[in-house]
Residue, then its C-alpha position, 0 to 999 in steps of 0.5 A: x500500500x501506498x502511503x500517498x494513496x492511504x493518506x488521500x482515502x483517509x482525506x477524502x474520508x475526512x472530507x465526506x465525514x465533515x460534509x456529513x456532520x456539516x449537512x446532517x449532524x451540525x445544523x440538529x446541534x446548531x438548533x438545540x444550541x440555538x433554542x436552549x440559548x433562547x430558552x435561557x434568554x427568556x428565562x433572564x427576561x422572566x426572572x428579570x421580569x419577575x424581579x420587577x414585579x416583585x419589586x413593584x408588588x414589594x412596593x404596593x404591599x409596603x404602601x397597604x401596609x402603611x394604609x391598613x396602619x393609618x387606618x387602624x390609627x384612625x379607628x383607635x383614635x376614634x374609639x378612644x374618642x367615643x370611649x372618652x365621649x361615653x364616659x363623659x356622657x355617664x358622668x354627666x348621667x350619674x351627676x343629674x341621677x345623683x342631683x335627682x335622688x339628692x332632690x328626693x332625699x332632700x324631699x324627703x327629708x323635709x317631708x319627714x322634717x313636717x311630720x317631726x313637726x306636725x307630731x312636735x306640735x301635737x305633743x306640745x300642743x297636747x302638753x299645753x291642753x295638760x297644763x292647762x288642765x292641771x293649771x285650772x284644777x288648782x287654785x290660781x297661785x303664781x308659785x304653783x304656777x311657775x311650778x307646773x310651768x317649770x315641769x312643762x318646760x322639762x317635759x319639752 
């Protein structure tokens, strides 16, 4: 065998191989290669995309946030308002309930004043009236009469 004859069935070999793997193996390859890298590029583009509308919902959610807390200070500084409102009207409530029963009791006391009264100037009335009678049985004389006086005076 020929070296030179070895050499060119081994390039003409080569040759067909490369024009075989150049037509039929390279352009498969060439767009497997070419769709992973855009199956890469869109995944970036996804992420990235991704990262901005995490950051957009980051933001929106911080913005809830602060607007579910303001709102809630809102309705805690009404609700202490109403609180210190209702306590205000049940101070006013009892102060007039208080007045009310403090008019009654004075009411009452002047009733009760009355009939101390009444009954004070019935006894004494009734201790005249037996005075008296004890004064006219007797004879009229000033001594035994600043007596039963005197014991008049005791009795009241």
């Amino acid at each position: 065998m020929n070296l030179n004859a070895t050499f060119i069935a081994q390039m003409v070999v080569f040759f067909i191989l490369g024009w075989f793997t150049m037509k039929f193996v390279w352009p498969p390859l060439m767009k497997a290669l070419d769709d992973r890298a855009k199956k890469i590029a869109e995944g970036l583009e996804a992420a990235e995309a991704g990262k901005l509308a995490l950051e957009s919902s980051s933001r929106q959610a911080g913005d809830e946030i602060t607007k579910a807390r303001s709102r809630a200070a809102e309705i805690i500084a009404q609700a202490e308002k109403r609180s210190v409102q209702m306590i205000e009207e049940a101070k006013l409530a009892a102060r007039d309930e208080g007045g009310r029963e403090k008019a009654a009791a004075k009411a009452e006391i002047e009733q009760e004043t009355a009939r101390a009264r009444e009954a004070l100037r019935d006894q004494v009335a009734a201790l005249a009236v037996a005075g008296a009678e004890k004064i006219l049985r007797r004879e009229v004389n000033p001594a035994a009469h600043t007596e039963l006086l005197s014991q008049l005076k005791k009795e009241i």
